[in-house]
ZANU-757729 format. One line per 10 residues: their letters; for each residue x, y, z of N, C-alpha, C, CB. Coordinates in Angstrom, 1 decimal, padded with zeros to 4 digits. Glycine has a CB too. Layout:
residues N
a	X Y Z X Y Z X Y Z X Y Z  ...
END
This chain:
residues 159
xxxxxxxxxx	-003.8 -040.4 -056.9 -003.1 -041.2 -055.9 -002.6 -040.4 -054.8 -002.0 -042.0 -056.6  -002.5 -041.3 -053.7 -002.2 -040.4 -052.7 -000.9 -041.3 -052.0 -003.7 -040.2 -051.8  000.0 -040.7 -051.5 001.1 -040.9 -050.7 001.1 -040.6 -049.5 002.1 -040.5 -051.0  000.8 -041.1 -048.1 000.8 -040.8 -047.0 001.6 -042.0 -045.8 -000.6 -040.6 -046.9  002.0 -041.5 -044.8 002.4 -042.4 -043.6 001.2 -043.6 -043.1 002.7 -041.2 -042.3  002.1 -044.7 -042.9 001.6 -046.3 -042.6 000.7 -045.6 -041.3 003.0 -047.8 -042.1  -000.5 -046.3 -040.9 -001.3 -046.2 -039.8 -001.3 -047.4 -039.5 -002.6 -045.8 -039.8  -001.7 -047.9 -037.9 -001.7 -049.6 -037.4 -002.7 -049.9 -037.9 -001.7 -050.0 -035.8  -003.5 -049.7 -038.5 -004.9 -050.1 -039.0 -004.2 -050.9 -040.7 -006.4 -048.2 -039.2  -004.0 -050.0 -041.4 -003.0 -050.7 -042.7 -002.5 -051.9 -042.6 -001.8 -050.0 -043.1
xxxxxxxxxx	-002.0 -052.4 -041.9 -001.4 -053.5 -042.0 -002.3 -054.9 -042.6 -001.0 -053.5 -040.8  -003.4 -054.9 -042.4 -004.1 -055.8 -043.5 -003.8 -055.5 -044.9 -005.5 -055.6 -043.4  -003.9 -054.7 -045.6 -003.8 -054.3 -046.8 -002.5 -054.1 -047.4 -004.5 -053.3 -046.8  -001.6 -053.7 -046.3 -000.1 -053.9 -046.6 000.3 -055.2 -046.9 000.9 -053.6 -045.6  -000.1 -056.4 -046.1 000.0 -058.3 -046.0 -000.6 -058.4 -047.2 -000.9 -059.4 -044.6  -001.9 -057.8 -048.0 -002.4 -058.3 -048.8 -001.3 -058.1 -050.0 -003.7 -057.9 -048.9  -001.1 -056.7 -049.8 -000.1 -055.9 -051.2 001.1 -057.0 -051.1 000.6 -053.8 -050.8  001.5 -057.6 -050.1 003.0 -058.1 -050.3 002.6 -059.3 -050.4 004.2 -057.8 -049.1  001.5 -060.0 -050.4 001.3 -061.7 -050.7 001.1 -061.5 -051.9 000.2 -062.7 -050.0  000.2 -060.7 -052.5 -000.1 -060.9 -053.9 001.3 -060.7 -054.9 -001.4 -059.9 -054.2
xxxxxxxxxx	002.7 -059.7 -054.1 003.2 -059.3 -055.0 004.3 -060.7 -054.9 003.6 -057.9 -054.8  004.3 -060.8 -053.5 005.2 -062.6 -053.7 005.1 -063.3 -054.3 005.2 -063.5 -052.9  003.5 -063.7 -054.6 003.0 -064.7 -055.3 003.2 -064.6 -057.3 001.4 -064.7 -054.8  003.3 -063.4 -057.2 003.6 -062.8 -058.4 004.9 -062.7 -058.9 003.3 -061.9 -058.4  005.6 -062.7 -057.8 007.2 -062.6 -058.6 008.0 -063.3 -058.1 007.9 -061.3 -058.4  008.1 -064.1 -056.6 008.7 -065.0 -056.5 008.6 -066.3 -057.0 008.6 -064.9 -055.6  008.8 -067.1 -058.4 008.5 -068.4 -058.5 009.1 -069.2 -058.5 008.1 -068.7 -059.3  010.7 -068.8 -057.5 011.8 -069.9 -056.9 010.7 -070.3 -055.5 013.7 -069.1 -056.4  010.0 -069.3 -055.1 009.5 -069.8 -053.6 007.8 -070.8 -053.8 009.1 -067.9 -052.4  008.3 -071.9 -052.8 006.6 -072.3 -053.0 005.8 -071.8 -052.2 006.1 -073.7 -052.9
xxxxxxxxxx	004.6 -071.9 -052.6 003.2 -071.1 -051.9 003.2 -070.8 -050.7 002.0 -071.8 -052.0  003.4 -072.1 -049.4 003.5 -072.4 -048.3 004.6 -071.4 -047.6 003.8 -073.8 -048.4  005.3 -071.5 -048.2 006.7 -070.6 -047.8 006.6 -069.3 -047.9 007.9 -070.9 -048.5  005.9 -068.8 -049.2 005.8 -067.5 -049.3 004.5 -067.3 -047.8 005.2 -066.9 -051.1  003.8 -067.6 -048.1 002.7 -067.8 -047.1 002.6 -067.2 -045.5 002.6 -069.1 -047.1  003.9 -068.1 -045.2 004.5 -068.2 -044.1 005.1 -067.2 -044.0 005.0 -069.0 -043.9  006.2 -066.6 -045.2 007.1 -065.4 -044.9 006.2 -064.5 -045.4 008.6 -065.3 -045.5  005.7 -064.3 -045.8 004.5 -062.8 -045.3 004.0 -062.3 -044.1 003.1 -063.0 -045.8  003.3 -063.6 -043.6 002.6 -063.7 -042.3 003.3 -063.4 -041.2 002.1 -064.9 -042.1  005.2 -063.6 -041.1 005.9 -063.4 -040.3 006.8 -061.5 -040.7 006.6 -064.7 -040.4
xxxxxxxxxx	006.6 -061.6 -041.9 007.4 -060.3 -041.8 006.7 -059.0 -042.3 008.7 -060.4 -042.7  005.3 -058.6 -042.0 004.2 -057.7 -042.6 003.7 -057.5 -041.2 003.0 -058.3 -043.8  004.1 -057.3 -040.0 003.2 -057.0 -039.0 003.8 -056.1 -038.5 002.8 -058.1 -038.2  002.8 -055.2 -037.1 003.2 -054.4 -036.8 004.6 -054.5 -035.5 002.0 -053.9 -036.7  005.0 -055.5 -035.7 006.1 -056.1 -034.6 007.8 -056.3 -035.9 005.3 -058.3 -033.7  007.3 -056.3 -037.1 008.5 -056.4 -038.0 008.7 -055.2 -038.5 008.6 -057.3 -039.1  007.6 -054.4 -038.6 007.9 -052.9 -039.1 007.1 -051.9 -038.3 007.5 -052.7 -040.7  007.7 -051.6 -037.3 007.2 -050.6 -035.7 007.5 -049.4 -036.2 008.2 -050.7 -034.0  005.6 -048.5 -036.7 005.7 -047.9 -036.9 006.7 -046.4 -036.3 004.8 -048.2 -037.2  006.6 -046.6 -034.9 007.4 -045.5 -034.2 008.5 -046.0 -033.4 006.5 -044.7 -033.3
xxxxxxxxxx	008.8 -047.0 -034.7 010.7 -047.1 -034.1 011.0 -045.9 -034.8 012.0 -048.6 -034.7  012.1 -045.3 -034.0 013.0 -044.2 -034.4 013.9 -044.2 -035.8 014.1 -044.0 -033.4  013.8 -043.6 -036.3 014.3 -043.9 -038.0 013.6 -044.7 -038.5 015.5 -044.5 -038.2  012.4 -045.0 -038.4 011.6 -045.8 -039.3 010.4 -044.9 -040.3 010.9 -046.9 -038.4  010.4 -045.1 -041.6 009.4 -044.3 -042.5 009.0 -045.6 -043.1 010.1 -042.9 -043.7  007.2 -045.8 -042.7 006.4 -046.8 -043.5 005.7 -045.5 -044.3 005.2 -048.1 -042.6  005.8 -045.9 -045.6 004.5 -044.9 -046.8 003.4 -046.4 -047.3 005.7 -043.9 -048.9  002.6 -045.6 -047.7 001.4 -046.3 -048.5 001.2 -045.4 -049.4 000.2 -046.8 -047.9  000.5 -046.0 -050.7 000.2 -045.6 -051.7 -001.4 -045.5 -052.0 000.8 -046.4 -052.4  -002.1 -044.7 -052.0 -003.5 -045.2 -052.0 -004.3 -044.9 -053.7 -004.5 -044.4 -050.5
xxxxxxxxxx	-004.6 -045.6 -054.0 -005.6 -045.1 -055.2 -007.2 -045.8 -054.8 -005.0 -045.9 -056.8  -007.9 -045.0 -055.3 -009.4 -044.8 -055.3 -009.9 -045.4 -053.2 -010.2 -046.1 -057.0  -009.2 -045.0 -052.5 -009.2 -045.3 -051.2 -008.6 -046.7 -050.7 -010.5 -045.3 -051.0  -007.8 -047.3 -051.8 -007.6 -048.7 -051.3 -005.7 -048.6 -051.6 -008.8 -050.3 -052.3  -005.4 -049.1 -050.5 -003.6 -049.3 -050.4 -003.6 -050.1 -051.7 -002.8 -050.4 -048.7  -002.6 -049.3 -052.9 -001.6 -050.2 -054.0 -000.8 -050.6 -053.6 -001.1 -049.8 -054.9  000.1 -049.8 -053.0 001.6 -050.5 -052.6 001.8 -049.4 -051.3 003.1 -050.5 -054.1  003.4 -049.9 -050.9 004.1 -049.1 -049.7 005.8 -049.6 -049.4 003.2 -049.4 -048.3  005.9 -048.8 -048.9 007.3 -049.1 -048.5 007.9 -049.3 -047.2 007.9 -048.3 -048.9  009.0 -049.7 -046.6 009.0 -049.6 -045.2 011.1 -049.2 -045.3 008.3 -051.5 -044.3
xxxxxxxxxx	011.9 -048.1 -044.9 012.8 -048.1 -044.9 012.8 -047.9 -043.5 013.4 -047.5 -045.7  014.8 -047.5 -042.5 015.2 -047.6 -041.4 016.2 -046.7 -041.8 015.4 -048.9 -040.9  016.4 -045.3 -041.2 017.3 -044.7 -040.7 018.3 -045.0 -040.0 017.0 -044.1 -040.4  019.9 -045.1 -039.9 020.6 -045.1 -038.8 022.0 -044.7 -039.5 020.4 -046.5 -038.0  022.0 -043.5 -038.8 023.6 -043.0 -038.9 023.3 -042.2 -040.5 025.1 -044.6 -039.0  024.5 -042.5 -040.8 024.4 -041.9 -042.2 024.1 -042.6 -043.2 025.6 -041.3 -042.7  023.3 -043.8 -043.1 022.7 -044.3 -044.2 021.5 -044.3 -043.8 023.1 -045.4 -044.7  020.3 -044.8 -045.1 019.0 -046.0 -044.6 019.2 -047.1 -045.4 017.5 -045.5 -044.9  018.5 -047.9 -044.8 018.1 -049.2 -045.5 016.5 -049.4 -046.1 018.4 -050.2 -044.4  016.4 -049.9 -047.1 014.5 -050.1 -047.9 014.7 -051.4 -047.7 014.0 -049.8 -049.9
xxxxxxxxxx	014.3 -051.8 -046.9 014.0 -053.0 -046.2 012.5 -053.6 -047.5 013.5 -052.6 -044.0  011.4 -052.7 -047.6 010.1 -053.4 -048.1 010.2 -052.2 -049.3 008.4 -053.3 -046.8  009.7 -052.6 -050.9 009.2 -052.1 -051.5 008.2 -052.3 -052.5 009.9 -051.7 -051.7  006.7 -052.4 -052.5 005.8 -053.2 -053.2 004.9 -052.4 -053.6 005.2 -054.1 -052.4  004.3 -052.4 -054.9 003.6 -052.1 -055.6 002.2 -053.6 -055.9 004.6 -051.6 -056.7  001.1 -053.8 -055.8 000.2 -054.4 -055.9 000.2 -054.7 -057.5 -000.9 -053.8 -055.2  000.5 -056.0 -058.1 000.6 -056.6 -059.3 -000.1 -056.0 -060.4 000.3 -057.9 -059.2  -001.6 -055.7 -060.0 -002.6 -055.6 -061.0 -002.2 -053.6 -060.9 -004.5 -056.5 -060.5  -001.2 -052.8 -060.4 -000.6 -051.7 -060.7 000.2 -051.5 -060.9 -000.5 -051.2 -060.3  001.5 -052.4 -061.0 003.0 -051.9 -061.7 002.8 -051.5 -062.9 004.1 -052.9 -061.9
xxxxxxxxxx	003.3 -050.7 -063.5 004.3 -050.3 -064.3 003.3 -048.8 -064.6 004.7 -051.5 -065.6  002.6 -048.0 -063.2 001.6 -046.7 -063.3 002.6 -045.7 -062.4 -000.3 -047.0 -062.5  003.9 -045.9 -062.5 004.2 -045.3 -061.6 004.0 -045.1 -060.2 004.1 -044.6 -061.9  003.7 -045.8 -059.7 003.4 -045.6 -058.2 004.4 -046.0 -057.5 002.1 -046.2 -057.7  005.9 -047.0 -057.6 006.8 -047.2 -056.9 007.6 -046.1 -057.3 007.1 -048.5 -056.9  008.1 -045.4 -057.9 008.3 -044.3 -058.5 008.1 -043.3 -057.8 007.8 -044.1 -059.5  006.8 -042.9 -057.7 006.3 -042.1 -056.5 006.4 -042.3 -054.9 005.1 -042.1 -056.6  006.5 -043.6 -054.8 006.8 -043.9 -053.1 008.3 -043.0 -053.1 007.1 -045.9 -052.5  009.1 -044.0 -053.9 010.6 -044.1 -053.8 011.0 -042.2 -053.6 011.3 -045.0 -055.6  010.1 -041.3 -054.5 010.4 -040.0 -054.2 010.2 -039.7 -052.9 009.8 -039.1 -054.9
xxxxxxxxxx	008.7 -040.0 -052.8 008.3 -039.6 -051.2 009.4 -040.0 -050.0 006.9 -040.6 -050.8  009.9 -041.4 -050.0 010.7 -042.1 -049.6 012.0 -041.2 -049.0 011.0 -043.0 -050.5  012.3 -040.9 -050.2 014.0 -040.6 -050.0 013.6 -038.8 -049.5 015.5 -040.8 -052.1  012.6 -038.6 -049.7 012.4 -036.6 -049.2 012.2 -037.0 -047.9 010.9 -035.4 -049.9  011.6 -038.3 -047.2 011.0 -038.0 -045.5 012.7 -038.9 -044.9 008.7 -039.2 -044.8  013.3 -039.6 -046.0 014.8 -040.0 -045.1 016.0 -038.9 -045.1 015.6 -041.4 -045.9  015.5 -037.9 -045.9 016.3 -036.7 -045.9 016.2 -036.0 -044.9 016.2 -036.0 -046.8  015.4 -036.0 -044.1 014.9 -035.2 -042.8 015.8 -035.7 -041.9 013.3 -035.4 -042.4  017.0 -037.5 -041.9 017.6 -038.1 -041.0 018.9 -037.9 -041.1 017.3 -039.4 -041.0  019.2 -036.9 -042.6 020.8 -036.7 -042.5 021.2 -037.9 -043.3 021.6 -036.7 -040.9
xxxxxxxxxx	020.6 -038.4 -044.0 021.6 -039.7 -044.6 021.9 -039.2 -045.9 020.8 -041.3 -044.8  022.9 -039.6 -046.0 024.0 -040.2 -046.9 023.6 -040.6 -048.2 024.7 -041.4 -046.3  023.2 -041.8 -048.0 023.1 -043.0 -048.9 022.0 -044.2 -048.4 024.4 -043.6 -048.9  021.4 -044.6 -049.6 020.3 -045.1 -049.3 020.9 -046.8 -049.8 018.9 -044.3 -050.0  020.1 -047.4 -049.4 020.4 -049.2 -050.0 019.2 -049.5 -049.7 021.7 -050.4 -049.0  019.3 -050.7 -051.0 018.4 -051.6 -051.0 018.5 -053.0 -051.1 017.7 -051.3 -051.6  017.6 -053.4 -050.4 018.2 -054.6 -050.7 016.9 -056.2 -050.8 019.5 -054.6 -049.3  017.0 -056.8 -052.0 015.8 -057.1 -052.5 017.1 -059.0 -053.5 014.7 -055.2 -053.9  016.0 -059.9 -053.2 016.8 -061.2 -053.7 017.3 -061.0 -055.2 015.8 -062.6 -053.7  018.2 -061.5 -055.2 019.2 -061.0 -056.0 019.0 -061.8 -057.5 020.8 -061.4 -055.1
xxxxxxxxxx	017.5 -062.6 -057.6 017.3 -063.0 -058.8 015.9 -062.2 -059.5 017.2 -064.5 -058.8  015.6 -060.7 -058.8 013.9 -060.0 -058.8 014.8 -058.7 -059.8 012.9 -059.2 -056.7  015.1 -059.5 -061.3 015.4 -058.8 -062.1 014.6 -057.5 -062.4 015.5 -059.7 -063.1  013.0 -057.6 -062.0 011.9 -056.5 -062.0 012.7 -055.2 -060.8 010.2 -057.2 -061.3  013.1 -055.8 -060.0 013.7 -055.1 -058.7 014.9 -054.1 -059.3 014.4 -056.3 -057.4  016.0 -054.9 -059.6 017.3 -054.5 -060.2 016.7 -053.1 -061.6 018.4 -056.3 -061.0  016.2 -053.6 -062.3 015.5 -052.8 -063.3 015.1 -051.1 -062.3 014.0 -053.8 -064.0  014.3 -051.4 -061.3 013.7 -050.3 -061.2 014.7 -049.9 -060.4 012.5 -050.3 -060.7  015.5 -050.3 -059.3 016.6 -049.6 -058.6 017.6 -048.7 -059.4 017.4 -050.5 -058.0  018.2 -049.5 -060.7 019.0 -049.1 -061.5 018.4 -047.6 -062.3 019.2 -050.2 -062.2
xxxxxxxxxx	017.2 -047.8 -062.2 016.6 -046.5 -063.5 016.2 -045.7 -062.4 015.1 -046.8 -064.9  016.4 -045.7 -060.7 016.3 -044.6 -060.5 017.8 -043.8 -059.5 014.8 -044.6 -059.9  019.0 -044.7 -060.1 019.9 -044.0 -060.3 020.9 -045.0 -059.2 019.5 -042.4 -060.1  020.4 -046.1 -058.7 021.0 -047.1 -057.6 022.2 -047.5 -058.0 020.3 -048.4 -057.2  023.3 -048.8 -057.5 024.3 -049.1 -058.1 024.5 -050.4 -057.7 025.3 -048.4 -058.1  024.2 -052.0 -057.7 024.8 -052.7 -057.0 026.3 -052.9 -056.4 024.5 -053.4 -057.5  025.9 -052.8 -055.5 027.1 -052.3 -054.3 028.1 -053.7 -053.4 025.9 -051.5 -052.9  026.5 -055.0 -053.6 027.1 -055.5 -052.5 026.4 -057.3 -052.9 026.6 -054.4 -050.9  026.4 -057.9 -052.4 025.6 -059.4 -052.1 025.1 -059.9 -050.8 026.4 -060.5 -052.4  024.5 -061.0 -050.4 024.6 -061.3 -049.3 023.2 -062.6 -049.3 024.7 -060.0 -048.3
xxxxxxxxxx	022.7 -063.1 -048.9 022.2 -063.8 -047.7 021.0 -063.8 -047.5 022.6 -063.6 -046.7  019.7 -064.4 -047.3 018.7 -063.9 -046.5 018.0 -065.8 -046.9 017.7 -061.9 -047.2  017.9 -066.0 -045.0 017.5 -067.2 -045.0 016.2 -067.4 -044.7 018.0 -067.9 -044.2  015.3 -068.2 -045.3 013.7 -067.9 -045.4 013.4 -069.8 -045.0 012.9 -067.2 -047.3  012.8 -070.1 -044.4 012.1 -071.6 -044.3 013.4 -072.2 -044.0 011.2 -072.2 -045.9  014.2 -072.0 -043.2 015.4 -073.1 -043.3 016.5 -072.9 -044.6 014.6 -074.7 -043.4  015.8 -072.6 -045.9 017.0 -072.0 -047.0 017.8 -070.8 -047.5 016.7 -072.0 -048.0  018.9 -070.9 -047.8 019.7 -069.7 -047.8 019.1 -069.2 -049.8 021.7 -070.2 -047.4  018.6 -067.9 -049.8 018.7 -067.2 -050.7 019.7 -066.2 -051.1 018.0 -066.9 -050.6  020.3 -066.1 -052.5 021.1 -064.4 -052.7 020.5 -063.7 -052.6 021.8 -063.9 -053.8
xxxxxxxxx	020.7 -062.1 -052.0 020.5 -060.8 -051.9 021.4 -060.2 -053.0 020.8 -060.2 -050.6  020.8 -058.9 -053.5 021.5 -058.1 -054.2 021.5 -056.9 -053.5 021.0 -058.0 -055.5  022.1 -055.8 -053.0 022.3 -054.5 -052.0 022.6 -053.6 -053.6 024.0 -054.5 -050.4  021.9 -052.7 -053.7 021.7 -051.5 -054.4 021.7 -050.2 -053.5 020.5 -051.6 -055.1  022.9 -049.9 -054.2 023.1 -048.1 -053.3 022.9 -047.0 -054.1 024.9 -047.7 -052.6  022.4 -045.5 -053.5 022.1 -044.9 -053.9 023.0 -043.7 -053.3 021.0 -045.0 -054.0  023.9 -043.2 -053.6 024.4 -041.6 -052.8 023.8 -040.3 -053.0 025.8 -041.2 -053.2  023.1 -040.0 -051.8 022.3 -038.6 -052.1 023.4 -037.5 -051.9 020.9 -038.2 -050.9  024.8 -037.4 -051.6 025.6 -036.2 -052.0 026.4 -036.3 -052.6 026.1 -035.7 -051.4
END
């Protein structure tokens, strides 16, 4: 497996990695909706690869994107805005492996402390934040199709 930086060309295969994983783990959201919030938050206008403080990774096995991540540097924290592993690959270690990759290229920004932050009922989420050393920190919000969902914010302190 390979771990390398997002290219503008990826972004097909990133939309695929995050519909299939929606469809898979979200089953408060209906189809339509997930559909729609894919199509709006997987492009290269929601995650710019050369905004400043921004680290997209991908995951590749046998040449094809498994999963990837998208965090945001600023100040003394980041934020993991995206973290997806492709369904028919969890539990091979490969978000495991981003998450290292991850936090070694946000170390290069001086941060602090890392957060994440993922709906606050993706018990799969909380599991993996927690076992690699996170803490829920916080709650909040995130409105999709007109409805309000909970967030769960998981923090991590790198000093």
């Amino acid at each position: 497996m390979n771990i390398r930086s997002a290219r503008a060309d990826d972004f097909d295969p990133i939309t695929a990695v995050a519909r299939a994983t929606w469809h898979d783990t979200y089953d408060e959201l209906e189809t339509d909706v997930i559909d729609r919030t894919v199509d709006n938050w997987y492009t290269t206008d929601s995650m710019p690869l050369e905004a400043p403080g921004t680290v997209v990774l991908v995951a590749e096995k046998d040449d094809d994107i498994v999963g990837f991540t998208h965090a945001v540097a600023q100040g003394e924290s980041a934020d993991i805005l995206r973290m997806y592993v492709h369904p028919d690959h969890q539990g091979e270690g490969i978000g495991s492996k981003l998450h290292e990759r991850l936090i070694t290229d946000l170390e290069a920004y001086d941060v602090d402390r890392v957060r994440s932050i993922d709906f606050a009922f993706n018990d799969t989420s909380r599991a993996f934040y927690e076992g690699l050393g996170f803490e829920q920190t916080d709650e909040g919000e995130v409105e999709i199709d007109g409805e309000n969902y909970p967030e769960a914010v998981y923090t991590l302190e790198l000093s």
